[in-house]
N, C-alpha and C positions, 0 to 999 in steps of 0.2 A: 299145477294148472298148465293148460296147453299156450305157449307163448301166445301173445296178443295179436303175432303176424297171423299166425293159425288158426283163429279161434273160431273166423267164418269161412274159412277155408271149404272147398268142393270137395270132400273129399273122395275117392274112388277106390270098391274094390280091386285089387290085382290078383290075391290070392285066396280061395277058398277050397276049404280040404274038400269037401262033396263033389267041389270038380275039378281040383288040381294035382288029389292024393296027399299024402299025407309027408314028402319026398323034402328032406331040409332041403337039396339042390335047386328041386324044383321050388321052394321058397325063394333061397336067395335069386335064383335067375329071374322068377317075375317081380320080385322088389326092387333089381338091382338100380333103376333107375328113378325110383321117388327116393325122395329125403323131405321132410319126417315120413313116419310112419306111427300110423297106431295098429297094433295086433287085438284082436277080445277074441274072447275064447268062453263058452258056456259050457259048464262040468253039467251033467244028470240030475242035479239038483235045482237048474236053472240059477246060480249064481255065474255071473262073470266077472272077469279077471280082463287082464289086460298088460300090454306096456304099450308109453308114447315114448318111439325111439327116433333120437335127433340128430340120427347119423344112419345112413346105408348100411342095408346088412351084409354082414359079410363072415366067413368060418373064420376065425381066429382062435388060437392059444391062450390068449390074455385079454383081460378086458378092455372095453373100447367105448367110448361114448362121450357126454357132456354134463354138466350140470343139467342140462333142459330133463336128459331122459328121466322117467318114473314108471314105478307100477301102480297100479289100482283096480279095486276090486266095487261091486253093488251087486247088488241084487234087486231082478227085474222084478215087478208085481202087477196084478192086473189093476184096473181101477177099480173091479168090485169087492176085491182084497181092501183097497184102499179108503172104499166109500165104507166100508163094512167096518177097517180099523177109529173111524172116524166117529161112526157112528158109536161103537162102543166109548172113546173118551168122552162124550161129550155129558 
C-alpha cells in the first residue's frame, strides 16, 4: 500500500511512451525530479502492472530502493463485464 503521506497525493504524468518514446534516458531525465513515483504499464491483454517507487530513478549496477517500494498487478474491467458478473452470482 501507497504510504499514507501519498495516498491523496496529486499525482502527475511526466512520462508517457506515445509521447516521450520509449528511450530509458529519456525516462530517467523526465523523472529525475519527483520522488515517489508510480510507473503502470498495460500488456495487449488489457492487464496492468506497475511499481510504486520510493526513491529517484536512476541507472545503477545494484539494486536501490526502500522498504516502501512494491510491484502490483489488476486488471481493468468495464462495468458491464462487472454488472454482467453479478448478475450471473446472484
Amino acid at each position: 500500500m501507497v504510504p499514507d503521506i501519498y495516498q491523496y497525493k496529486m499525482w502527475e504524468l511526466v512520462f508517457d511512451i506515445a509521447h516521450d518514446g520509449v528511450s530509458f534516458d529519456t525516462f530517467f531525465y523526465k523523472t529525475r525530479n519527483y520522488n515517489p513515483t508510480i510507473v503502470l504499464i498495460e500488456d495487449n491483454k488489457g492487464s496492468v502492472f506497475g511499481i510504486y517507487a520510493s526513491q529517484v530513478w536512476m541507472e545503477s549496477k545494484n539494486f536501490y530502493g526502500t522498504g516502501e517500494t512494491f510491484i502490483f498487478s489488476f486488471k481493468v474491467i468495464s462495468l458491464l463485464t462487472l454488472e454482467h458478473q453479478i448478475c450471473e452470482s446472484v
